[in-house]
Structures are given as structure tokens and as C-alpha cells.
N, C-alpha and C positions, 0 to 999 in steps of 0.2 A: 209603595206609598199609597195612601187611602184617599180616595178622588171624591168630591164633594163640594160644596160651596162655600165663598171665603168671606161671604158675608154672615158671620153667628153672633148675635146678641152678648156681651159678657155676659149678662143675668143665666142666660139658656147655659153656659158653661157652668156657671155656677150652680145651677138648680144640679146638674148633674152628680154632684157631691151631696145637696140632701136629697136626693131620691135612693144612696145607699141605704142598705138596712143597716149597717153599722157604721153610727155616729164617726166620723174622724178617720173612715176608710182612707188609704194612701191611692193615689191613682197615679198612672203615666200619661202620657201626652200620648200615644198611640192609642191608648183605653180611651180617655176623653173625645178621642177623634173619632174612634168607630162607634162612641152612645152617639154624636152631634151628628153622624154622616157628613164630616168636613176634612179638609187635609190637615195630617196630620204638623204642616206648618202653621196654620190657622189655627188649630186647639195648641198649639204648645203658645204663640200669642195672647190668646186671651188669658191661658195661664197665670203667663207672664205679668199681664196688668191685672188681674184679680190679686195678686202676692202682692204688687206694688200696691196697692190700695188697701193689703189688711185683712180682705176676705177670706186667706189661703195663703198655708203655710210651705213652704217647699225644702228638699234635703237635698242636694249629691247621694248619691248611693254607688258605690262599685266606680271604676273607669270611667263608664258612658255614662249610667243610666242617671236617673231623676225622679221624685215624687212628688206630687202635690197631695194635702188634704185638709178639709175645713176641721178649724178648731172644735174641741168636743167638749163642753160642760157638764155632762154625764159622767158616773161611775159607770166602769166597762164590771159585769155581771161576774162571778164568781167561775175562775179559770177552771173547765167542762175537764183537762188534761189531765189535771192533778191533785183536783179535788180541793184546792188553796185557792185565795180568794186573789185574785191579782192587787196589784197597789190601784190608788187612787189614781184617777184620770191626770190630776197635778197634785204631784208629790208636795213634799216640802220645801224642796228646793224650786217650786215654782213650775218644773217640766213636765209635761201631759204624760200618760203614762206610752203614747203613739209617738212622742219627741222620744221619748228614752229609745222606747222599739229603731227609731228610725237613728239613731247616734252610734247605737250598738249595732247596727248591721254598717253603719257607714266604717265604722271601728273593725267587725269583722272584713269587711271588702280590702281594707287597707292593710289588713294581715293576711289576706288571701291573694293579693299581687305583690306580696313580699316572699308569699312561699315560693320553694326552690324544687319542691321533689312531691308526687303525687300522694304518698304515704302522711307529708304535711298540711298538704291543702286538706286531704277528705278528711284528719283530724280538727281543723280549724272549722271548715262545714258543719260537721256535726255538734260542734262545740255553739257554732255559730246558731244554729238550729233550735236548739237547747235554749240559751239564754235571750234571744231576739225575740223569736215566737212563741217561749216556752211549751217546746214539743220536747217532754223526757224520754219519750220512746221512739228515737229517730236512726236509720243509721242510713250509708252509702254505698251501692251496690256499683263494681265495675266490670265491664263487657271483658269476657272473655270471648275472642271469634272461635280460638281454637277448640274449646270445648261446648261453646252455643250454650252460655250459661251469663248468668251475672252475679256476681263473686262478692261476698261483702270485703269490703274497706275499712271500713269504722265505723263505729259504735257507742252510742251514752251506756255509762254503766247500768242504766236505770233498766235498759232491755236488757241486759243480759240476767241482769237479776228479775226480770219478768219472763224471759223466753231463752234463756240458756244462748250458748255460742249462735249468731243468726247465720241462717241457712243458705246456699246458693238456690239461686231461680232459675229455672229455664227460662229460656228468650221466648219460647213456643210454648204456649199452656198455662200460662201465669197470669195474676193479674197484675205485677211489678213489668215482665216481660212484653205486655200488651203495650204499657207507656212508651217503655223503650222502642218498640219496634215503629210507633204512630209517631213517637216526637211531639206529644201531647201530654198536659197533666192531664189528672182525672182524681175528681173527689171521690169516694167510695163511702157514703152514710153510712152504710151498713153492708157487708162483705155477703153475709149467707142470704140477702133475698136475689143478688143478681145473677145473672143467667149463665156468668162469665165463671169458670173452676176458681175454686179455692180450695186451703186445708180444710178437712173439716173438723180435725183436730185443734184447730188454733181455737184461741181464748181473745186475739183479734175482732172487732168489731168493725169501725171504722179505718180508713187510710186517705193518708194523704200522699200522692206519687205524682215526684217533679223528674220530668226527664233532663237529662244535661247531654244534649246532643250523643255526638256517638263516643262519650264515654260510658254513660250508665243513670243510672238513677238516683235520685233521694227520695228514702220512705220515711214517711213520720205515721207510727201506730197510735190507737187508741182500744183502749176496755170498753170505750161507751160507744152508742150509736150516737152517728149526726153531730162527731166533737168538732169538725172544722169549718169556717166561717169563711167568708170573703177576706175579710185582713189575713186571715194562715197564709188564703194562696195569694193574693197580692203581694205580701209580701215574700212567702216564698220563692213568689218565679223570680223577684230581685234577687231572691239569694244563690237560685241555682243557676241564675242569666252568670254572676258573679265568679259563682264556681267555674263553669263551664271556660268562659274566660280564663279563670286562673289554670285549672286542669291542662289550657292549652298553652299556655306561657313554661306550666313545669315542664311540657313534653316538648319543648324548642330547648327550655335549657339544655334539660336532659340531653339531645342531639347535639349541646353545643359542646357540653363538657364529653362528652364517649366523641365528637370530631377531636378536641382537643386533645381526650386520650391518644387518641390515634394517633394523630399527629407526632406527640410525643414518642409514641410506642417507635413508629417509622423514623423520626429521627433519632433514636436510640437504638434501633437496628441499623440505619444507616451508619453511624459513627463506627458501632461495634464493626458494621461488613469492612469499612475504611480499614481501621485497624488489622482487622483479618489478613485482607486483602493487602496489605504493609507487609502482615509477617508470611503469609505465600510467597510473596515478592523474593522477601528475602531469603525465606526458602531455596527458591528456586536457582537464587544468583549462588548461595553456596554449593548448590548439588552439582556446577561445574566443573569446581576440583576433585570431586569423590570418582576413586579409582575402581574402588570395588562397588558390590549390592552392600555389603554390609555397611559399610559406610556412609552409602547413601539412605539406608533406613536407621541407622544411629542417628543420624543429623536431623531425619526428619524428625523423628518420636524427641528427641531433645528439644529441640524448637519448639512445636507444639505442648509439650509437656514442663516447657519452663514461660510458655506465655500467660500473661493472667487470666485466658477464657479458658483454659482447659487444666486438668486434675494429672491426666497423663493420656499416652499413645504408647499404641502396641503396633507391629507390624505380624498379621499372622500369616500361615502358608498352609496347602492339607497336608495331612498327618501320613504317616503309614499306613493306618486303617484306614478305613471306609469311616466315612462320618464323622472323622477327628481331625485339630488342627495345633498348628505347634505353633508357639510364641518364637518369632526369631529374633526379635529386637522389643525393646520397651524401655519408655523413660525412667518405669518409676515402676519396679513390682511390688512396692508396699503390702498392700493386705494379699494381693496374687502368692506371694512368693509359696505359700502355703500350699495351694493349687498343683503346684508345679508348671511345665511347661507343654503338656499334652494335654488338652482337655478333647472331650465331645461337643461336636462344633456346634453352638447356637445358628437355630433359623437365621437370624441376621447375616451372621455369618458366612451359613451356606448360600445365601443370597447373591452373596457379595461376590464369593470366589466361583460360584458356580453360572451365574447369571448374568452378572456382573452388572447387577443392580445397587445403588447407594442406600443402602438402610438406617434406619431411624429407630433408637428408642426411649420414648419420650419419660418413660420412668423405669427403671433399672429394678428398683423395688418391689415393682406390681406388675409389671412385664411376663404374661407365661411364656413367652419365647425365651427366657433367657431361664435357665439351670438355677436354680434356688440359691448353689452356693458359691456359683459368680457373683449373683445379683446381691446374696448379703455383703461377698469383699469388698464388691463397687462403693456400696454405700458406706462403711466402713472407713474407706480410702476417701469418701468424700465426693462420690460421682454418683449423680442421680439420673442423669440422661448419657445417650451414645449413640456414636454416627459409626458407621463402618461404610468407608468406602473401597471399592476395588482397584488395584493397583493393573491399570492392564493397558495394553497397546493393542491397539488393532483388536484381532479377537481372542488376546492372546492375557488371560489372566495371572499376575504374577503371584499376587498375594492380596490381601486386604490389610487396610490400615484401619484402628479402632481408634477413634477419638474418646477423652471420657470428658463431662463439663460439671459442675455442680450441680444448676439450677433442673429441676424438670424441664422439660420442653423446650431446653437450649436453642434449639437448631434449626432457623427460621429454614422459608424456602432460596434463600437467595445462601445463604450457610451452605447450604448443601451444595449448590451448585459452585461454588465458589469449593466445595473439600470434592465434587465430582470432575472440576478443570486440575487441582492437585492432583489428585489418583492418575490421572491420563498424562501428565507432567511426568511424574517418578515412575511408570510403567516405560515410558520412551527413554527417562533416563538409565536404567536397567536395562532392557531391549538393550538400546547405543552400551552400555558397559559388557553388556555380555560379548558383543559380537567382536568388543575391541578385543578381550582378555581372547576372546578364536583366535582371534588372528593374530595376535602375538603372543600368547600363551606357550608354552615349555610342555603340559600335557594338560589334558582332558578325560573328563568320565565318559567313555564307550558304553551304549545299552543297545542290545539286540531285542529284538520283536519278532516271534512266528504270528503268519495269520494264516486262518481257513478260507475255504472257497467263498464264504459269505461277510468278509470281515472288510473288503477292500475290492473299489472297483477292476484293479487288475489283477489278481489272484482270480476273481468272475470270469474277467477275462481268458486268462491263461489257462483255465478250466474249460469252457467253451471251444476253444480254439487246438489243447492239446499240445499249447506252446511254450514258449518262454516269452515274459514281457517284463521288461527291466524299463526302470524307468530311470533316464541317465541326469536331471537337473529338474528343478524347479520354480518358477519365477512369481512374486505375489506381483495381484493386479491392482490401479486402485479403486474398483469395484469391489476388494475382497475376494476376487473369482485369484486360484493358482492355475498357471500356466504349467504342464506337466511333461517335460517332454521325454517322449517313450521310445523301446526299440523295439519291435514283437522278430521273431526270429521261430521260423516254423513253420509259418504262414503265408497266403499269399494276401495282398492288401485288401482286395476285393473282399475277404472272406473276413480283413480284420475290422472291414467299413460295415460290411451286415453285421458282423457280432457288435459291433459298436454303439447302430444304430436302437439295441437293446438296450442299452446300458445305459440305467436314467443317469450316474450320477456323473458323466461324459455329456457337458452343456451340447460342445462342440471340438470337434477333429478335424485335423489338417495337414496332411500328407506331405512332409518335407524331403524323403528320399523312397524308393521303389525300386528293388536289388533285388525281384524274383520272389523267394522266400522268407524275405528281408525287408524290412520297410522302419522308414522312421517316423513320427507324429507328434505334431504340437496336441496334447490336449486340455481344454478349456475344462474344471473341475471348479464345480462353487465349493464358496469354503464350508459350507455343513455341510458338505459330502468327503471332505479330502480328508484322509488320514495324515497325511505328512503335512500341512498347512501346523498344528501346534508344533510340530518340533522345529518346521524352520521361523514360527514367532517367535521360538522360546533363545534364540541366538545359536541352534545347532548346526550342526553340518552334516549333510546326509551323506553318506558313505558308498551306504550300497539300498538298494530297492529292485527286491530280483520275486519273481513269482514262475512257479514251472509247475504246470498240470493242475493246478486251484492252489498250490503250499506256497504258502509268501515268506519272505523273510525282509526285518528293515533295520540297518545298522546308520546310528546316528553319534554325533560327538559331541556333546558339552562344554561348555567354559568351564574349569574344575573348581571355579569358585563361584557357580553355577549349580543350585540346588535343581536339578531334573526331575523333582517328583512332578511338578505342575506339569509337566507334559508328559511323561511317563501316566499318567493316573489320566489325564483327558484321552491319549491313545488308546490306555485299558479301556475307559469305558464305551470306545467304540469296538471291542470284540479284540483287539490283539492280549496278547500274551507277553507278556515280560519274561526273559528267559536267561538273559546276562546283562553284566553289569561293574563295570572296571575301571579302572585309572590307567590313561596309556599316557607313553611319550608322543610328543607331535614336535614337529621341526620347529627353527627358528622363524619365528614369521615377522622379525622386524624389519623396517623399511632398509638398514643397509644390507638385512643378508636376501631380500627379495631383489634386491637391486642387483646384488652380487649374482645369486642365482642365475637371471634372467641373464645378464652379460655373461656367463660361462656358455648359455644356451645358444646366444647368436653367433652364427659364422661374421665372420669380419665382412662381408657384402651385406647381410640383414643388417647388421649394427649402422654401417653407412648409409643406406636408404634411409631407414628406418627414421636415422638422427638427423639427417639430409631433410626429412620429409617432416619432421617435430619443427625442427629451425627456420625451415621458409614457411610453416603457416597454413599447410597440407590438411592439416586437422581442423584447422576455425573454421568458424564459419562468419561469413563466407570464406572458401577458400584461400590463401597466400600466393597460393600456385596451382598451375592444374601438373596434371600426372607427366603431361609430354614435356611439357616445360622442365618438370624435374630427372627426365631422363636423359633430355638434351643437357643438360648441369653434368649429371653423375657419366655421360656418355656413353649409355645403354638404351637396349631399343623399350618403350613404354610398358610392351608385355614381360620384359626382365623385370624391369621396376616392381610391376603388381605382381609378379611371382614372391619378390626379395620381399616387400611389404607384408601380405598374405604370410607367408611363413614365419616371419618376426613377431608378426598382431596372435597367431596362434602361441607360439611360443612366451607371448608374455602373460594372454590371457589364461595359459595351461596353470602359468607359476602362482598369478594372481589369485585366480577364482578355485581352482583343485589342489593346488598346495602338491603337486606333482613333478 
């Protein structure tokens, strides 16, 4: 605020207004303040009483602003712009030709706080420009940061038809660019005497350059030298004080409607996830009763492919070949059926089964990942976007499931993750199915494996050493790490702990028995080192695992309704070789004939301990009973008891876990 003395004559305010060179100039109360040297409360006062007394006329202009200016009697001289003589100071209707000026900016201001969107305000500006101050060659330039330019807006046609499409300015080098950068007008009488760059191409003379804070500029051109007067810019800076205002009203809308969007968009993907998330649900509650894999992937691909957000679901698996993959299940082959059922596996694809990463494709159409004439069936069938997730437990990949949806760009991030907890769902439920149909299944597919000295940490081993190393059970951890446990036979321990100590892909060894030549060992094997960790994720049963002199060999057993390629084909591509491959019979493994089994196996003193020791509580924990307590019962000395125990707990575990 402008500091000064609050004692000012009204006359001295008033003289302020005829010492303008032009009759009837408009002035603010801040301009009045800094001719008087008074605050700018004190000059909008005397204002105030010179209007009430008749001397000085005043308008509203724009939101805030204000104008005063003394009546004019004078014709205003023949308009320099346009080469047209302006109207009379008072028209017919009685209004000075400086009351229209000042009705029709209050006119524009009040169109410019109604505008909504930046593209509207700088056509009202210019419009506003045009008819207030009659400037025909005016337009509006806006800050680009990104490119360090200032971009025209809008435009009277009057320039376009004087100077073609108008140009962008640099911010740096201009004389439009100078205003902007300083936050100053500046009149230019004439462009080619000053010191400052210009075209020199232009047909330009004068300019007039209103800055609008940090959006950009308003220029208003002229052919003649010296076309603009104190009334241009006085009234000008009212218009672009206006603009600038408006400019920043449109950029709040703007943020209000793209928040609203939002909002929108988010609770429209929320509803969608809801619903999702319903039919996962339900999903999941029917995959209970599914006894087979196939059943459990019919149910899925059906589900998904009869919900209203998706087109169809495939279930896919690898192929035979290398780089191919076979459709085992799908809701809906519609325009596929053509295809067939073995294609070349899309990147996505391979992503999914090989990495076991969730993939995304946001247009099916325009996607180079995806084979031309999948991507024409999709769209064909009515699917423009695809999710493929990986069907897999632990690190154990079963297949991928292919979602298809209409829209492009279906598959927000919360989508994914919500089809990445289903993948991991139906991979456990598969896991858990295969291991049932092991163990009570009637037969199974048998696959044999040779490996080389380099294919497998104990075939290394047994090369080294010049031995046999069998490796008799395996147990996962939940680190991931398998527990391995080994026989080496050949050797002495000491000689098996130094070759050991080589062997990176042996975390860690643990000496459980030491028989001379003989020895047994826990060993720790992370799972990117273990060759047998996919066949026992894949729900197999390892049979044999024997290595002599560096030649390995690994026989393993499948659920027969148990597709084995996905561990077969992760085994190959750690170096083994596929060498057989059969359908065998396997015993009864249901609970009455395991029950049955195991009681032909106990002598009638195991069976008494044994059920003696179930009954009173020998197993809970804590305890029911201790051991002397149940020996003093069955009336045997304690170390009978743990003999009778001991060879029953062997005998059942033989029948249970080896099926022997």
C-alpha cells in the first residue's frame, strides 16, 4: 500500500484527471494515489466525494477492480487502428463514447468470470480487446514451461488476415517474452528504433504488451507508429488484471472437474473391484468340491467367462515344443476355435509360465507382443485388452490363466492384484488335488531322467568322490531352501565334508550317521539350485535319485490325471534329459486299506503299545502320560515300551510316507 499524507485537497485530486493528455482518461485509485503521493485509502476517498458531487464519473469493472474519470465534451480524434473515425464522445443515446468503453468491459469482465475452461476466457479477451478498445489486431499468447515458448491462444480474424496463423515467442529474445518475464507492460511506439530484437521481417510498427501474470500475455499490433495512448493501457491493464483473474478461476475449475473425474473413475473401479472380488469369492468356495485339475480349471474359465466384465478365459500350459503352449480349458473358443489348440506362445505368455509374472495387455489390436492372428480373433470375439496370470504354488508354475475383457485398458492396478491372489489360490488348489489323486490314485505316469557330471549337485558329487550318492527323501522349507537327505557309500565322511565344502549349490551339510565308508547327511539345497524341488511341487513322488561316478539317474511318479510336462520341461531346462515315460499301477492308497496295511504290519505288542500310548495322551502335548507311567499300565520295563513304540512309529511311517 502507497504511504503518504492523508490530508489532500479534493481540487488537487481532481486537477489529477485534467492534467491527463486525454480528455476523459479512466484512472484507479492506486494511479490517483501514486500522482498525489497519498495512501491509497485517501485517494479512493476523495474519489469517492468528487463522484458524489458530479465532478467524476465511476464504473465497477471486472470482480475487484474500479474506475474513475472526468466527463469529456470533446470529440475523441479519428481511431489511429483502423483508420475509422470512432463515434462521438456522446452518442445518441446520450452515453460518452468512454461510458460505452467502460459498460462493455464491465460486460466483458462479467463473461470472463462466467467462463469455465482457458480456451473460453482467451476467446472472450480477445473479443473483449477488439470491441472495448478497438484493437483489430490483437491476440493471446500462453506460457508454455515445457518448451520456453509462449504459444498463441486466440486471435481476431482481422490478424490473421494481416499476418497469417500468429507465431510462438520465445520467453528469452522477444519483445512479447521480455513483458512476460518482468510482469510489466510496455508500450512499443515503434518496434525497429529500439535496442530490444525484433522481426525484421514484420510489417508490425507499434505494440501494445499486457502481461497476465504467469499465464502469458496480451498483444495488441499496429501498421502505424505511436497508435497507443494512455486510455489503450489504462484500460487495458483492467482487462488483463480481469483476464488473469478469470485464467485462474478456469484453472481451479479445471482441478475441480479432473478431482471429480477422479473420484468418479475411483469409485467406479472400486464398485467394479467389489464385484470382482464377489465373484473370486465365489470362485474360490466352488473350487472345494473340484476333484480333478480339470475341473477346477472348467469352473474357473466358466465363471470368469460368464461374468459381465470379461469376454472369455483360457487356461494355458507349455506345449511340446519349445516356445509353445496348449489351451487345456476355455470358456468360450469362439473366433480361437480356428487357431486351434497349440499356438506359439505370446511374450505375455511366456512371462507368466516362465517367471511367473502377471502380464498385461492393454490393447490386443496394437500389441506387438501378441501374434497378428490371435490379436485379430480377440478383437473379433470382442476382447480388446488381456491379463494373464500364472497359476502357481510356491515356485512351482502350473499354467497360466488368460483373462479376455472388452474395453482397452481393462485392468486397473488393484485388478491385477486381486487376478495375482486367484492365480496363487488355484495353483494350491491343483498342488492339494494332485497330491490327493498320489496318494489314493490306482496308477500314475512314471518319467525317468539321466543327468551328466554337470547337471546336478550330486552326480558333481559322485564324480569327485568316485562314489555312489543316492539321495533317499526330500523335505521343502519355508524359506524355499529343500532339505535333501543323502547316502554317499564309497567314501569316507571327512572326504565327503571337503568335496562338499566345493559345492556352491550345498547351502549347508549335516552328518546324521558315520558307518566307515558310509555315511548319511541332511543337506540344505536352495531351491534355484535343486533339480528335484519342481517335481516334488509339481505333487510327484520321487522314487529313486541315485548318481555313481558323475551318471545320475532320477525316477519320479505323477498323479495320472496330472499333466507332467510343467516339470518335465523345468527339469530339461536345467540340463537333465528325458528318457522314459509310462503309465504304471500303484496300490491302494485309501485310508481303509492304509489302515488295513499298517495293522497286518504290527506284531500284536506294537499294536498294544502303540494304541495304549494314542489313548492316554502319549502324543499331545503336553503329554497324557510319561513313558514309565505307561509301562508300569502295559507291565513292561520303560525300555520295552520305547523298543514296541519305535518299531510301530517306523512301521507306520514306512506305509504312510513310501507306500512300501
Amino acid at each position: 500500500m502507497s504511504e503518504g499524507p492523508t490530508h489532500v485537497p479534493v481540487e488537487e485530486a481532481l486537477a489529477t484527471f485534467e492534467r491527463q493528455p486525454r480528455p476523459g482518461t479512466p484512472l484507479t485509485a492506486p494511479e490517483v494515489a501514486e500522482a498525489l503521493g497519498c495512501a491509497r485509502r485517501t485517494a479512493h476517498a476523495k474519489l469517492e466525494a468528487l463522484a458524489e458531487r458530479g465532478d467524476l464519473r465511476t464504473k465497477k469493472v471486472g470482480a475487484r477492480g474500479r474506475v474513475w474519470w472526468r466527463p469529456a465534451d470533446a470529440r475523441r480524434p479519428a481511431d489511429r487502428r483502423t483508420g475509422d473515425a470512432r463515434s462521438e464522445d456522446v452518442g445518441t443515446d446520450g452515453e460518452t463514447e468512454h461510458e460505452r468503453a467502460l459498460r462493455e468491459l464491465h460486460d466483458a469482465s462479467r463473461r470472463l468470470i462466467r467462463a469455465e475452461t482457458r480456451e473460453e476466457v482467451c476467446e472472450i479477451a480477445v473479443e473483449a480487446a477488439r470491441r472495448v478498445l478497438g484493437l483489430p489486431l490483437n491476440g493471446l499468447w500462453l506460457h508454455d514451461p515445457d518448451e520456453g515458448v509462449l504459444e498463441p491462444a486466440a486471435w481476431t480474424e482481422r490478424g490473421v488476415e494481416q499476418f497469417g496463423t500468429p507465431p510462438a515467442f520465445p520467453v528469452e529474445g522477444s519483445l512479447v517474452g521480455r513483458v512476460f518475464r518482468e510482469g510489466t507492460h510496455r508500450v512499443y511506439d515503434d518496434v525497429t528504433t529500439g535496442a530490444e530484437p525484433y522481426d525484421p521481417d514484420t510489417r508490425v510498427r507499434s505494440e501494445l504488451v499486457l502481461p497476465l501474470g504467469e499465464y502469458g500475455v496480451m498483444n495488441a499490433s499496429s501498421l502505424e507508429v505511436g497508435t497507443f495512448d494512455d486510455v489503450d493501457v489504462s484500460l487495458g491493464r483492467v482487462l488483463a488484471a480481469t483476464v488473469e483473474t478469470a485464467l485462474e478461476r478456469a484453472d481451479r475449475l479445471a482441478e475441480r472437474r479432473a478431482r471429480r473425474r477422479e473420484l468418479e473413475r475411483q469409485r467406479d473401479e472400486l464398485r467394479r473391484l467389489n464385484q470382482l472380488n464377489t465373484l473370486i469369492e465365489e470362485i474360490i468356495r466352488s473350487l472345494v468340491g473340484a476333484a480333478t485339475r480339470e475341473e477346477i480349471e472348467r469352473t474357473v474359465c466358466e465363471a470368469l467367462g460368464d461374468s459381465a466384465f470379461y469376454v472369455g478365459a483360457w487356461v494355458l500350459e507349455r506345449g511340446g515344443e519349445p516356445d509353445t503352449v496348449v489351451r487345456r480349458a476355455g470358456s468360450d473358443g469362439g473366433e480361437f476355435d480356428d487357431l486351434g489348440t497349440d499356438w506359439s506362445a505370446p511374450e505375455p505368455v511366456r512371462s507368466a509360465l516362465e517367471d511367473g509374472h502377471v502380464a498385461v495387455v492393454s490393447d490386443l489390436a496394437t500389441d506387438e507382443r501378441v501374434p497378428e492372428p490371435l490379436g485379430q480373433a480377440a478383437v473379433e470375439s470382442g476382447a480388446r485388452s488381456c491379463l494373464v496370470a500364472p497359476l502357481a504354488y510356491a515356485d512351482t508354475v502350473f499354467g497360466a490363466l488368460a483373462v479376455h475383457a472388452p474395453p482397452t485398458d481393462a485392468f486397473s492396478e488393484r485388478e491385477v492384484a486381486a487376478f495375482e491372489t486367484l492365480g496363487r489360490v488355484v495353483g494350491f488348489v491343483i498342488n492339494a488335488t494332485n497330491n490327493r489323486r498320489l496318494l489314493l490314485g490306482n496308477t500314475a505316469v512314471e518319467v525317468a531322467f539321466s543327468l551328466d557330471r554337470g547337471d546336478a549337485w550330486f552326480t558333481e558329487l559322485s564324480a569327485r568322490l568316485d562314489s555312489t550318492v543316492a539321495v533317499d527323501g526330500v523335505v521343502p522349507t519355508e524359506g524355499g531352501a529343500l532339505l535333501e537327505y543323502v547316502a554317499v557309500e564309497g567314501a569316507s565322511t571327512d572326504a565327503v565334508r571337503d568335496s562338499l565344502s566345493d559345492v556352491s549349490a550345498v547351502a549347508r551339510a549335516r552328518v546324521l550317521a558315520d558307518d566307515g565308508d558310509r555315511c548319511s547327511l541332511e543337506c540344505t539345497v536352495p531351491a534355484a539350485e535343486s533339480d528335484l524341488r519342481p517335481i516334488a511341487e509339481h505333487g510327484a513322488s520321487l522314487r529313486t535319485v541315485r548318481a555313481v561316478g558323475g551318471s545320475g539317474a532320477i525316477t519320479a511318479r505323477f498323479p495320472a490325471a496330472t499333466a507332467a510336462r510343467e516339470a518335465t520341461a523345468t527339469v530339461e531346462e536345467r540340463g537333465a534329459e528325458l528318457v522314459a515315460k509310462r503309465v504304471v499301477e500303484v496300490s491302494d492308497r485309501s485310508p481303509t486299506t492304509v489302515r488295513r496295511t499298517v495293522d497286518e504290519r504290527l506284531t500284536d505288542k506294537q499294536r498294544s503299545a502303540l494304541r495304549a500310548a494314542y489313548l492316554a495322551g502319549y502324543y499331545e502335548y503336553p503329554r497324557g502320560t510319561t513313558a514309565t507311567a505307561l509301562a508300569d499300565t502295559l507291565d513292561i520295563a520303560p525300555s520295552t515300551l520305547h523298543q514296541h513304540l519305535q518299531a510301530a512309529q517306523r512301521k507306520l511311517l514306512d506305509t504312510v510316507l513310501d507306500g512300501s
